[in-house]
N, C-alpha and C positions, 0 to 999 in steps of 0.2 A: 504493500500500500504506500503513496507518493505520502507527503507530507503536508500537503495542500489541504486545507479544510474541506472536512465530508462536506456535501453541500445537500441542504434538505428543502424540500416545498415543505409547508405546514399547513396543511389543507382545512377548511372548516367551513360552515356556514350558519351563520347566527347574525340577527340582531342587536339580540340584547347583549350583556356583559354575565352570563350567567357561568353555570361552573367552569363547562368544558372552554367556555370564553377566558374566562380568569386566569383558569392553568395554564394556557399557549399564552395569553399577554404575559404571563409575570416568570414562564418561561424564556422566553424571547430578550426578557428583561435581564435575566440572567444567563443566558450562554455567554458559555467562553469562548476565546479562539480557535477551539478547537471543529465549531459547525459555521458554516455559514447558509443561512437560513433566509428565505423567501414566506410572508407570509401571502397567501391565497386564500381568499374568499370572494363572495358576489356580491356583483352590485344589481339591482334590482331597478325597476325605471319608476316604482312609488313603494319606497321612497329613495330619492337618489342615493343618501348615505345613510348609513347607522350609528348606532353610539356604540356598537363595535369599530367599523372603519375609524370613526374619528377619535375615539381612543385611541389605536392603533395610531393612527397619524400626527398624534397629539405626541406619543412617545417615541417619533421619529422610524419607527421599522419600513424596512424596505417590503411595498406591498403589492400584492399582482391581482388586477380584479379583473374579474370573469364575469361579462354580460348574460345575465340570465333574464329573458324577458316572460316566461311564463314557467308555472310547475311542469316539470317534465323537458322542461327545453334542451334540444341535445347541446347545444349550440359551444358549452363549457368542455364538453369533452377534447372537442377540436381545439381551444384555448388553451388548456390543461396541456394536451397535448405537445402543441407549438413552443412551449415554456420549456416545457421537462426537454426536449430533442434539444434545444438549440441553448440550455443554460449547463447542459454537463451536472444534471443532478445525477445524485448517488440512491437521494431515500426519499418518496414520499410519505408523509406522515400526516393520517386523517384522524377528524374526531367528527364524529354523527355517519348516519347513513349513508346520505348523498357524496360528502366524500371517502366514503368505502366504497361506495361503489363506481363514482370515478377512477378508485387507482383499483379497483381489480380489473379493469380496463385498460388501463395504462400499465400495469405487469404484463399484459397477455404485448402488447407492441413495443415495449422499452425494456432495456437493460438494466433496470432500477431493483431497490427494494422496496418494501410496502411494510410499514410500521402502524398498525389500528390505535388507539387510545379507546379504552371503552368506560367512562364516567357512570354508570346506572343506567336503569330505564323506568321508565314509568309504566302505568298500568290504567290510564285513565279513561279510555274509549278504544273500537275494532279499529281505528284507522291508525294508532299508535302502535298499539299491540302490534298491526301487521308491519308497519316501518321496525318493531322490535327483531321480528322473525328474520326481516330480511340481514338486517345488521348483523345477526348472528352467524347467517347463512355466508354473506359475504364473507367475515372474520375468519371463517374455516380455512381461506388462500392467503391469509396475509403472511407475510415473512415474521413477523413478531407479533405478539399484542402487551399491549401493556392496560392496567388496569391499578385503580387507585383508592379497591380495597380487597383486602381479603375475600371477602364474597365474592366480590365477581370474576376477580383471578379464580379461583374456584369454579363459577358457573363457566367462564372462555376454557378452563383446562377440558371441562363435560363437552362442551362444544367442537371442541377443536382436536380433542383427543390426547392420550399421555405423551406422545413423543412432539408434539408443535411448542413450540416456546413461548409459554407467557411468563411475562414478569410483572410484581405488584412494583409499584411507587405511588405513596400515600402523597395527598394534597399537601400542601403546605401554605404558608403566608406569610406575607410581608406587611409587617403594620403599618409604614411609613410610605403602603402606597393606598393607605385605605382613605379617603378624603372628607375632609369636612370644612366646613367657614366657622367654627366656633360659637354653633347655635344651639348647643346638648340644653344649657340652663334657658333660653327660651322654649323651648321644645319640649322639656318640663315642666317649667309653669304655665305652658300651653294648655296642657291634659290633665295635669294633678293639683294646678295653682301652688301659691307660697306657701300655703301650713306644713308646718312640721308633721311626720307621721306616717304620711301619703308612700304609696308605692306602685312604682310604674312595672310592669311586666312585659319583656319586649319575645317576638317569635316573625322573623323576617326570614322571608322567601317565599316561592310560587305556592299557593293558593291551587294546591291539587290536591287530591282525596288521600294520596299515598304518605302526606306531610301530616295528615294527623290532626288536623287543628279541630276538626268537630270535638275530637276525645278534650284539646282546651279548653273550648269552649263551655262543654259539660264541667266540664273542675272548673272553672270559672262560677257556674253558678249554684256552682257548691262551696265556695268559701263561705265563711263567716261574715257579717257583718261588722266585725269588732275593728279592721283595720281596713281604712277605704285603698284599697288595688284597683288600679286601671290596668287593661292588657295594650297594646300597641301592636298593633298586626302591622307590619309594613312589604308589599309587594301583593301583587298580580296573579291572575289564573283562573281557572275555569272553573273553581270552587266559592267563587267569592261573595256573586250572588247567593247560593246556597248558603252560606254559615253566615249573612246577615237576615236573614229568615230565619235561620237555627237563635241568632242570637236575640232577634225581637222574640218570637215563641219562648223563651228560655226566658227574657225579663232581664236579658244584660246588658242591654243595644247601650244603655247612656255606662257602660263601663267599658266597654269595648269599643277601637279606635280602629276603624278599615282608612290608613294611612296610602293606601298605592305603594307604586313603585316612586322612589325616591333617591335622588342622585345624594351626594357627601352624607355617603353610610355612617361615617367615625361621628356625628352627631347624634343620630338616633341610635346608637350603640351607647355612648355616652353617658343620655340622658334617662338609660333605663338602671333599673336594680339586679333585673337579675334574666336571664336569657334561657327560654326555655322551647325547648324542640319535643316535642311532640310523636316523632313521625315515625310510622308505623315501618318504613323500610327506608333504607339508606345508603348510600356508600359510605365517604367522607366528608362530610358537609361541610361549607367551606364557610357556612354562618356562623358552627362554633367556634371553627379555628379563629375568625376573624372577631367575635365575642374574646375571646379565650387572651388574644393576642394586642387587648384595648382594656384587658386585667378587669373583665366581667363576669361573675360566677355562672356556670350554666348547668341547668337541671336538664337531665336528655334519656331519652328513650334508649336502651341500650338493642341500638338496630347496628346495623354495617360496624364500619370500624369505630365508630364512636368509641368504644370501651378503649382503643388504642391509644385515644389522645386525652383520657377521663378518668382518672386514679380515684374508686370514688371515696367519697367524702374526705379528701385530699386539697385538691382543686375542682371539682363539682360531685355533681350525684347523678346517678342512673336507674331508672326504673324499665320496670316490663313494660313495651307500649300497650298503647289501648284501654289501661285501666284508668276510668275519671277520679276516680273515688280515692286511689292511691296517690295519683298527679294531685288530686286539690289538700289531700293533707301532706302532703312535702313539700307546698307552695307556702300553706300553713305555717307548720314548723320552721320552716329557713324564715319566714318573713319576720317572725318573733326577734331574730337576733341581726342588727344590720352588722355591726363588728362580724359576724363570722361570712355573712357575705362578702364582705369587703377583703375579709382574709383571704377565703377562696379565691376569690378573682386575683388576688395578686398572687399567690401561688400558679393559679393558671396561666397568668403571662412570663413568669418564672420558668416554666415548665416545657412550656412549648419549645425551645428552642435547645440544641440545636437539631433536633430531633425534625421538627417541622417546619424547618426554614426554607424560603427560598430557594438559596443556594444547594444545599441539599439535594433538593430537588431537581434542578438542573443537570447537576453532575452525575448524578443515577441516571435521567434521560439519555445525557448525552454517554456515559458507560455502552449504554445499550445500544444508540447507533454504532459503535465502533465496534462494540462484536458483531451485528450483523454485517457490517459493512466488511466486515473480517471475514467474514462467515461465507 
């Protein structure tokens, strides 16, 4: 092998900034010299850009976008194509469906490798479920898969069979690239006002059925009344409607906060007491890490690798999902003592690292292109 950096597409397609988004930005952030990396995704004609692309562009990465004018358009294969023949790549490397199955295309006509990323899947409707199947399907030909938890390393080994190569690499974070403008104390007296006492409860991320928050909501209107809690939902999804109907029926609507999706996260992280997750299945959720890593305690469903980065009653606590009844008395309990949350949380951002750091994370990545590229 010459000494010239492997060179890798990084193939993806997203909007928004969500996991498998985060992991390539904040890898990309952190490669060494030793890759040189193209990032690829599309552009779409409404809307022109994303708060992916302009993230991306924001942090300077060199980026190659591929006009996609309708679902199904081939139009990206022949673009994809054009790139990889004429830039002297080594590896494509995809995360979601779409780019699986551009580069099991692009393996059958090029000389390259093919590296999968497989982040979770969801379970929310037949037109997911079947984009699951196909991912899996596809993942069967890839040169590597990596995967970023235990579980699902585990499900691609089923898939793929004993002798194909997966490797796990857990999520990680970087606190100082999580954003805010310094509005955590208006954003609490926003929902809980200035008396002493009050306690804010924060559970941020998509609003899908697999996230568990009905099971919140229910412990929600099972606390006590002796200490006034607000919860703070914050982000998006196809459940959202649904749990503010659960929560007027239930009689919590004026305790509960359906916030949306919201840009300078390190505020609303801030501004809460205590971070709790819910969710009935998981990989590595990059909410606690990012709770975890802003020295916020977090009570969490012991699903995917949660227990990995969760010592409990350490740095947070872990229960079975699904039970309300056990969720609202350990919401109970912790809220009794603010000192022992506040200890938690700062053991938690103590703890994270160097175990779940960026860099970390990078150089495991990039490990693994050069054995395959070895290979």
């Amino acid at each position: 092998m010459s000494s010239r950096p492997i060179r890798v597409l990084n193939l993806i397609d997203t909007y928004h900034i969500g996991g498998a988004g985060k992991v390539l930005l904040q890898f990309l952030e952190n490669a060494d010299d030793r890759v040189a990396c193209m990032l690829g995704t599309f552009r779409y004609r409404n809307p022109p850009s994303t708060e992916f692309i302009d993230a991306a562009r924001e942090k300077g990465f060199d980026i190659a976008l591929f006009d996609q004018r309708f679902n199904l358009d081939p139009a990206p294969l022949w673009q994809v194509y054009r790139l990889l023949k004429s830039g002297g790549y080594d590896i494509i490397e995809t995360h979601g469906y779409k780019g699986h199955l551009i580069a099991w295309v692009m393996r059958r006509l090029l000389p390259l490798r093919w590296i999968g990323m497989t982040h979770g899947w969801t379970n929310e409707n037949a037109k997911v479920r079947a984009y699951n199947r196909l991912e899996k399907a596809l993942l069967k030909s890839a040169d590597h898969v990596i995967s970023v938890s235990p579980q699902l390393a585990a499900e691609m080994r089923r898939v793929r069979g004993p002798e194909a190569p997966v490797s796990l690499v857990l999520n990680a974070v970087d606190a100082d690239s999580i954003r805010g403008e310094g509005t955590a104390g208006e954003i609490r007296s926003h929902y809980i006002g200035d008396k002493p006492g009050g306690y804010l409860l924060g559970s941020f991320g998509r609003l899908s059925p697999e996230k568990g928050h009905h099971i919140l909501l229910e412990a929600m209107a099972r606390l006590g009344g002796d200490t006034p809690v607000r919860l703070l939902l914050v982000g998006d999804g196809p459940e959202r409607e649904n749990l503010e109907t659960q929560a007027e029926i239930l009689g919590i609507s004026n305790r509960v906060i359906f916030a949306g999706q919201q840009d300078n996260m390190r505020d609303w992280y801030e501004a809460i007491d205590l971070f709790v997750l819910p969710s009935l299945s998981e990989g590595l959720p990059f909410v606690v890490l990012e709770a975890m890593a802003l020295g916020k305690p977090v009570l969490a469903s012991r699903v995917g690798a949660v227990p990995e980065v969760i010592d409990e009653g350490v740095n947070g606590w872990l229960l079975p999902p699904g039970d309300a009844e056990l969720l609202a008395t350990s919401i109970t309990s912790l809220l009794k003592d603010r000192n022992r949350l506040r200890a938690a949380g700062a053991r938690a951002r103590e703890m994270l690292y160097p175990r779940f750091s960026a860099e970390r994370q990078a150089r495991e990545v990039i490990d693994i292109y050069q054995e395959v590229v070895n290979g």
